[in-house]
N, C-alpha and C positions, 0 to 999 in steps of 0.2 A: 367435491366433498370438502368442508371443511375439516382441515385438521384435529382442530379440538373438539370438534360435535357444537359450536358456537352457531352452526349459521343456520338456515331454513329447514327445518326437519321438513318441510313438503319438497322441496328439492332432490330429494335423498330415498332411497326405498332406505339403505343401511344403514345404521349406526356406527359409527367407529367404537372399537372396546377400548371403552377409558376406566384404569382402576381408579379409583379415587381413596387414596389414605387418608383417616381422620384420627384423632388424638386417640390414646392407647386409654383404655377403661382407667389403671394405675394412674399415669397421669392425671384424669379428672380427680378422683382421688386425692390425690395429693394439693391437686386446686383447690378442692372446699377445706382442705385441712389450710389452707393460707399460705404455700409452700412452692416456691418454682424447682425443677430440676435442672441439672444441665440440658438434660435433652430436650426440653421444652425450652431452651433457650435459642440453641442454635439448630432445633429443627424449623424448617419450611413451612410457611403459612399451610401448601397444600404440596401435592405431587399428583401429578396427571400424567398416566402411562398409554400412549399411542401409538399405531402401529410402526411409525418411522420415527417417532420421535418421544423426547419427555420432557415436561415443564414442571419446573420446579419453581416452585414464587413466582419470578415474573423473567423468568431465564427459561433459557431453550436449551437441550443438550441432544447431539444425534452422534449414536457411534456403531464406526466402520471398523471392519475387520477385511486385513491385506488376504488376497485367495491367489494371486499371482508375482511371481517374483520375475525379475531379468535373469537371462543367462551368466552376463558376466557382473561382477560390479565390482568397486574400487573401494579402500577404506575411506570411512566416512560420509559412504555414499546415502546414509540417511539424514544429514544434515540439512536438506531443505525442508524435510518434515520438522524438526526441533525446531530450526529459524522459522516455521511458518508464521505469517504477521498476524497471527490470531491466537486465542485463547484455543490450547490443546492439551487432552491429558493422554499423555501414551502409557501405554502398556505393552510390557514385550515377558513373553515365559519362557522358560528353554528348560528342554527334557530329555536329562541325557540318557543315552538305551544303550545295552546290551550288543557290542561289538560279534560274539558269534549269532544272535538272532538275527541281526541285521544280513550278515554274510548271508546265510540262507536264503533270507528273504530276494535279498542282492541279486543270486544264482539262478531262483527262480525266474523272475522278474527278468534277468538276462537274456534265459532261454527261452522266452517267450514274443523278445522282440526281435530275436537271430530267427524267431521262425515264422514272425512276419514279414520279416525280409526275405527268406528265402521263400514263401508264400509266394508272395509279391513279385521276385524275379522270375519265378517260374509258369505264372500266370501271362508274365509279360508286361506287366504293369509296372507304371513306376515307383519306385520306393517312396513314403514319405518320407520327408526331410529330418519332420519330427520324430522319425522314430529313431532314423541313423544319429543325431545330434543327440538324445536321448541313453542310447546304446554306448555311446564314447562317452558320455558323462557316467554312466553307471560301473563300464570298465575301469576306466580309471578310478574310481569311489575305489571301486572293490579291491584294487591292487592298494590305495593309500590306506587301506582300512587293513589290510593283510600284513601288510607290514609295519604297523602299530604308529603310523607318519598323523593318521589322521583320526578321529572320533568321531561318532556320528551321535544327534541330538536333532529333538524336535522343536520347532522354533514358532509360537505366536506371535503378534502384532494387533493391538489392536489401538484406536483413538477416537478419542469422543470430541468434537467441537461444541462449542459452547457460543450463544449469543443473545443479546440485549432484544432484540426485538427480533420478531419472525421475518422479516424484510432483509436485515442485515445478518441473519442465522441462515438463510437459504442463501445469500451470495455467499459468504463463505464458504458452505458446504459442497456450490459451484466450483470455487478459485482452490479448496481444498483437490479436489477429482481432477481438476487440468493439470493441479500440480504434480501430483504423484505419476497420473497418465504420464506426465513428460518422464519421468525418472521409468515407464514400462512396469508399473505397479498397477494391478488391479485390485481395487475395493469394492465389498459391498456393505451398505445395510444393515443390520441387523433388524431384519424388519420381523414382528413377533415376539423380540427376544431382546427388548432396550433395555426393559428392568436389569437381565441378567449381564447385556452387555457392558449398561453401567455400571456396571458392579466390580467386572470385572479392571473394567480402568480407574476404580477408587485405590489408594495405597493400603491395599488388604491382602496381597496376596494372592488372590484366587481366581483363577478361570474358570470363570461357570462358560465357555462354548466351547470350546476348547478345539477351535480348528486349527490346524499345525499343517508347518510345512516342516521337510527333511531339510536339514543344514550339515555341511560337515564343519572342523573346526575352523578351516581357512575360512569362509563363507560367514558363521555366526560372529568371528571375527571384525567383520568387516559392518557389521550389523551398528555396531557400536559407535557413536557422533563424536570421535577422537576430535573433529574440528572444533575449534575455539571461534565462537561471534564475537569475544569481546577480548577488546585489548586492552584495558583504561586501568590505570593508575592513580592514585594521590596525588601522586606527587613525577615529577619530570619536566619532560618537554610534548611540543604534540608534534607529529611525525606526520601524522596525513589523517585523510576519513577512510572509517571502514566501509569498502565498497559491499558488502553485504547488508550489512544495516543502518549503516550514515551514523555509528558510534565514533567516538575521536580514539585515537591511539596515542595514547601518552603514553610512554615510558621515560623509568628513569634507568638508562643503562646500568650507573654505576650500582645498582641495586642486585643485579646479576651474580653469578659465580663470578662473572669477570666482564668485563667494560668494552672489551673489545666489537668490532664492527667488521662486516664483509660488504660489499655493494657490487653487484655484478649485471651489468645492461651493457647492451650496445651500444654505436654513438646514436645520440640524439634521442635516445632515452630516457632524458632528466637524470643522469645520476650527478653529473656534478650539480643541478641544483639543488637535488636534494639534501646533497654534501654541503652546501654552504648555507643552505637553510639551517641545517643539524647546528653547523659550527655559530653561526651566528645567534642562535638562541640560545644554545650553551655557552656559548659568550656571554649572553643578558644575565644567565644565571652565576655568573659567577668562576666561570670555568677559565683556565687560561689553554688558547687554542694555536696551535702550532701545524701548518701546513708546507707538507713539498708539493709544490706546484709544478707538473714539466710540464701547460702549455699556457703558463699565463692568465690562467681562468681568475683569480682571484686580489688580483688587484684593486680593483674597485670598492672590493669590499674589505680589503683591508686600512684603506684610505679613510672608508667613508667612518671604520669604528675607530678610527684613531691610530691603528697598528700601526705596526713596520714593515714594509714592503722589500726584499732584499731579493735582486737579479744577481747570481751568480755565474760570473764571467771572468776570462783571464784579465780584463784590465778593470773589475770593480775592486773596490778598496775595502771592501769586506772579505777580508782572509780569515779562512778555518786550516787550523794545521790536525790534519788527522791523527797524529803522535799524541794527541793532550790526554791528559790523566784527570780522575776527576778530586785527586787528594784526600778522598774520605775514605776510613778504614773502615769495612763492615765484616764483623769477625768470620772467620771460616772460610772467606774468598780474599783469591791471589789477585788482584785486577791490575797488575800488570801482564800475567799469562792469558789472561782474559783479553786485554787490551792485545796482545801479541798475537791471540786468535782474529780479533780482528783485523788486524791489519794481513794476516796471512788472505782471509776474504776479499781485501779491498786489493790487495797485489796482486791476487791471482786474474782480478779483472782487470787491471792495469798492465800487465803484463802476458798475462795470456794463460794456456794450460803449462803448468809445469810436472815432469816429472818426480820420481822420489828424491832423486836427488838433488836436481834445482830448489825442489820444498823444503829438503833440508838444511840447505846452506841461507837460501830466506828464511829459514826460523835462526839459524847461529846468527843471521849478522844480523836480524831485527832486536838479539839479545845485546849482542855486542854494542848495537846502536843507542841503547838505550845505557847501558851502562859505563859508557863515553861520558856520559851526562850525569854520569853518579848515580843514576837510579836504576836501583834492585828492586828483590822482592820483598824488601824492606817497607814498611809502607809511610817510615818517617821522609824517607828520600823521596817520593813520589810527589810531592810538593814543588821540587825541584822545575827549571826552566825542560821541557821536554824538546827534544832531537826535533829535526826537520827531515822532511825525505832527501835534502841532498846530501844531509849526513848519511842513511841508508846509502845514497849512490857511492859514497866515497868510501863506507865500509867496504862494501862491494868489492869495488875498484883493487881495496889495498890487501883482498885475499889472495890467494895463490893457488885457487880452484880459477879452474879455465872453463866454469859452469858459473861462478861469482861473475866474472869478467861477461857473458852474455846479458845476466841478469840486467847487471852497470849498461848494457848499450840498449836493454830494450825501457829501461828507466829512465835513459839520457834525453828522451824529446820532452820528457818533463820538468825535466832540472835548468836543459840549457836549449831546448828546440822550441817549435811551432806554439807547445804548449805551458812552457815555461809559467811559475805563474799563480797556478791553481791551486796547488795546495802546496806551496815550496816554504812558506811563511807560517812567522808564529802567530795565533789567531788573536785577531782588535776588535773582536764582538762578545758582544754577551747578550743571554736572551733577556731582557728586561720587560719589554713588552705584552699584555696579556693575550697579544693579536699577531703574531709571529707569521709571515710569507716569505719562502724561500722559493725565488723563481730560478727555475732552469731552462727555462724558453729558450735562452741565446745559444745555449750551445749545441752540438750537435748530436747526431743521435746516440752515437757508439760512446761519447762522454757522459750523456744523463745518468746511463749505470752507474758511473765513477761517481759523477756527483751525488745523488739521492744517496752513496753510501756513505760518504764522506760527512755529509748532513745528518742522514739517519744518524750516523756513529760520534758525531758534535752533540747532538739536540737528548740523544738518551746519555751521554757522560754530563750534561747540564741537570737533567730531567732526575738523578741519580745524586746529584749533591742536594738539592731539597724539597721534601713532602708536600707536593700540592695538588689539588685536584685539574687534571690535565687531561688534554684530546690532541691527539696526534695522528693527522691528517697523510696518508701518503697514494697520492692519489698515481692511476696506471702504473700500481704495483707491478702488471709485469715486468717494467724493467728490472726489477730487482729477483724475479723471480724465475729469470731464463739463466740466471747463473749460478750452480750448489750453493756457492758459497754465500754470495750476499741475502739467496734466498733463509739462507740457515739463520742468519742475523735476523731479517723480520721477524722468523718465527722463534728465537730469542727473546726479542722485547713481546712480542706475543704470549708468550711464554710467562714472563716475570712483570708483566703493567701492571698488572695488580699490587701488587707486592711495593709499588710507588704510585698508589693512585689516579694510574694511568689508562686513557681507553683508544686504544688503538683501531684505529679505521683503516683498512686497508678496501680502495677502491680500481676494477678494472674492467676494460670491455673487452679485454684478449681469456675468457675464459680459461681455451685452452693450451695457454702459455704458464696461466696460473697454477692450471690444475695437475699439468704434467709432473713437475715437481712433487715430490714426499711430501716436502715440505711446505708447498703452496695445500696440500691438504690437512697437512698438523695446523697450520695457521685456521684454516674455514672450521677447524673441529675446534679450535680454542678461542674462538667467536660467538658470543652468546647470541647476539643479534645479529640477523643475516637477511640483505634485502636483495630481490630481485626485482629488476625491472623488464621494461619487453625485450625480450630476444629474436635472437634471427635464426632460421630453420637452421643453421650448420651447427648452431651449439646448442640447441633446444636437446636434444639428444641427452649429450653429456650433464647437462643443468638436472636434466631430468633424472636421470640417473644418478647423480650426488645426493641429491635431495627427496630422493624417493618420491616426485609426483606422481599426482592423477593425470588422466587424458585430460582430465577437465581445466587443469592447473598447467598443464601445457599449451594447453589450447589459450589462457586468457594470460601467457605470456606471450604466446605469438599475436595475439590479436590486440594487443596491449596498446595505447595511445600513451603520450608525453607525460610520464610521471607516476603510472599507475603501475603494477607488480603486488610482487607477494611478501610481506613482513613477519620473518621468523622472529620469535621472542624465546629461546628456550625451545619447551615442546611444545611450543602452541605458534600458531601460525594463522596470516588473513590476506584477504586481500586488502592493498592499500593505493590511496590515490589522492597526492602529494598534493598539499594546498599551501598557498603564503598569502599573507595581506597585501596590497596592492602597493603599499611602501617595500615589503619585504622583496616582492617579484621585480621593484624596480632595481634594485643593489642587486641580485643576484644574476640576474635572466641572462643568456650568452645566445637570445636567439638574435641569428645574424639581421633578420629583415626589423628588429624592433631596435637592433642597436641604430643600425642606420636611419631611421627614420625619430628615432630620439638626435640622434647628431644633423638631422636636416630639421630639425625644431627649434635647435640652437639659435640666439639670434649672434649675427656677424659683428666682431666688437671692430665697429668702422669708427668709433668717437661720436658716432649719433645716437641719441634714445633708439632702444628697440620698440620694434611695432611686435603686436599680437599678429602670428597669422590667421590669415583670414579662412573660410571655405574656397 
């Protein structure tokens, strides 16, 4: 049969019912009077109503209504219906009812499947599944409905597709059914009943079929496409494609509540490329970019834009004296008590845990030390040349507490021992550069903490004397976040970036090093943008649990290739899958088998022309 009644009426005993609408009597009317209406404007040459379908002009429309839902589902779990890559108009109704008529109904309906069960078992027969799974859904309803937890409402669905030609109108309506199929959705048809069904998915209001399923409020909840397909911006940088729809993700961080970044992958995940991608094209734009580097990742690309590259180590000649002040008075803040708080963080890692009363006598002599040097809480004195830590050792030294006297010996391998050195000196750097690399490669592992705070707490009293748009980079934040103290400092300048046009990045693959800390989770909540990349099953867990995933969101971080993960913006979230131009991937890349084989392409400087190699 042909659909629209077009083809061989000898073919056919039947007719298909086709209405055929024509111009309205008024209309004609209006015609001979010389006059168009709107309605005769944007109404349809014709409309042809059949039994599965309807054609409007030279368009197709066929709409289905949902009759099966899944047992469990996840928020946002209708998002592949809204993303469908076709023309869809959805309709969804919800009708909220009467909390004690429900209960009855509930009661009944209860004891009616306890007495197919006991039916059942007494006959000998085995229970259906369905009714036991059924019976535990109803109880439970009935206890969250009794206790006022939950509401009960009736819920429609319904969508019409739409298409250009009858050929590419029936694959859709194919790729439509395997879709949903997958998601455990059954649809049917409205076969007899398209007039009304179209009707109902026009923006009017109205279900003329009105087939309903029972939702309680968790459930209708979920109904709703919280998911975001698009991430794009005016204006920013781009960050990756969205693996959903192949839209670009541009953002512009600083556009946020606040500028700050989290980045959270295992190794060999791409997070440090994607980290130096970020920083490098925030560099293009204008930004000045400041990185702690502990394994060296970023040299090349500090080089290659011109930067500073700085390896901190006891015999480089770039000294930072962690005592420095940044001399500017900002009303209302003590930033010498500030600066005291700091240094109490950075001593307690340098020395170890201390008791109340060790803490105390390190807060007297870090006073005393300072005010050796003429500087108070005065903030004209604070210009002043600032103390050095072997001034601290000698205060120490010249107390008459036999708890000063320990501090003095557990400070002494710094002053005059193995590690003499490192920060004993007044500091001969300034950040000048718009491309700033502070490596801590060289040193060892239980020093990194020391250092990265030492840096941290240099780079924000610079960052703090003048207003510029800045990224600041501190990559395998854990170390800084297995300790209270320097942990509290991150989330500090996390805390107040904004406030100096600042976007803090904080990057690591020890999730739960991170996360153990208060403070490793004030910082991820004072992060507007938050990227995940693929995880490994021992922290998929925890990852999932921060960020309230789906199984589905779980699963495509576990299954996750080189770059790809998920791109929180705020409240909107996608998946993302990290791209660079083939210039860009050459500066950044750290895979070990393409480094090597760039260094065996190298040609040998023997004082001969080099040759191309061959195949």
């Amino acid at each position: 049969m042909n659909i629209l009644g077009f083809g061989d009426k000898k073919k056919t005993e039947k007719k298909p019912v086709i209405q055929q609408k024509t111009a309205r009597p008024n209309s004609i009317k209006t015609l001979e009077r010389g006059m168009v209406s709107l309605t005769d404007i944007i109404a349809p040459t014709s409309v042809e109503v059949d039994f599965r379908l309807i054609r409007i002009g030279e368009r197709f429309v066929r709409t289905f209504f949902i009759v099966s839902y899944p047992r469990y589902v996840s928020a946002g779990w209708l998002s592949p219906i809204v993303d469908f890559e076709h023309q869809l108009d959805i309709s969804m109704f919800i009708y909220p009812t009467a909390s004690p008529d429900i209960l009855s109904d509930l009661k009944r309906k209860i004891a009616e499947m306890e007495a197919t069960i006991t039916s059942q078992a007494k006959e000998g027969q085995q229970v259906d599944p369905r009714v036991t799974a059924a019976l535990d859904d109803a109880l439970s309803l009935q206890e969250e409905l009794a206790k006022g937890v939950e509401r009960f409402f009736l819920f429609s669905l319904y969508v019409s597709i739409w298409g250009e030609t009858i050929a590419d109108f029936e694959v859709a309506s194919k790729r439509f059914t395997a879709t949903i199929s997958s998601m455990l959705l059954m649809a049917k048809i409205a076969t007899l009943q398209m007039e009304n069904a179209l009707k109902t998915t026009l923006p009017m209001g109205q279900d003329r079929l009105y087939i309903t399923r029972n939702m309680d409020t968790t459930s209708l909840a979920s109904t709703f496409p919280f998911t975001s397909a698009m991430l794009t911006q005016d204006q920013g940088i781009l960050y990756g494609v969205n693996q959903q729809n192949g839209s670009l993700i541009i953002f512009d961080r600083f556009s946020l509540e606040n500028a700050n970044e989290v980045v959270f992958g295992k190794s060999g995940s791409g997070k440090s490329y994607l980290i130096k991608l970020e920083a490098m094209r925030q560099f293009m734009f204008g930004a000045e970019v400041i990185i702690v580097d502990p394994e060296g990742e970023y040299e090349n690309l500090a080089k290659a834009l011109g930067g500073e590259w700085l390896s901190f180590t006891t015999s480089s000649p770039i000294k930072i004296n962690p005592f420095d002040l940044t001399g500017v008075y900002e009303e209302g803040e003590n930033e010498l008590g500030l600066k005291i708080l700091s240094m109490h963080g950075l001593l307690k890692i340098v020395l170890g845990e201390l008791d109340a009363t060790h803490d105390a006598i390190l807060d007297r002599a870090l006073v005393a030390t300072y005010k050796q040097k003429g500087i108070t809480a005065d903030p004209a004195t604070q210009k002043k040349e600032p103390p050095l830590m072997e001034d601290l050792y000698k205060t120490l030294l010249s107390m008459e507490d036999k708890e000063a006297s320990e501090l003095a010996l557990r400070l002494e391998k710094f002053i005059k021992g193995s590690l003499a050195g490192i920060f004993n000196q007044q500091s001969n750097f300034d950040i000048k550069s718009p491309f700033t690399v502070f490596s801590i490669k060289a040193l060892e592992g239980d020093l990194r903490a020391i250092a990265m705070h030492i840096i941290l707490d240099f780079v924000w009293t610079r960052i703090r004397k003048t207003l510029k748009k800045r990224l600041l980079i501190l990559d395998e934040a854990w170390y800084m976040m297995q300790y209270e103290d320097s942990a509290s400092f991150v989330y500090g300048i996390a805390k107040r970036a904004r406030k100096y046009y600042l976007g803090l990045t904080t990057a690591t693959q020890d999730i739960e090093d991170f996360l153990r800390s208060d403070y490793g989770k004030a910082v991820l909540s004072n992060s507007s943008l938050q990227i995940l990349l693929k995880q490994g099953t021992a922290e998929i867990d925890t990852v999932s649990k921060t960020f309230y995933l789906s199984q589905g969101e779980k699963e495509l971080l576990l299954s996750a290739t080189t770059g790809e993960g998920l791109f929180f913006a705020g409240q909107n979230h996608v998946g993302i899958k990290v791209v660079a131009a083939p210039f860009e991937h050459e500066l950044i890349t750290s895979n070990p088998a393409e480094l090597v084989e760039r260094q065996q392409e190298q040609p040998q400087t023997t004082g001969q022309p080099a040759t191309p190699n061959t195949p």
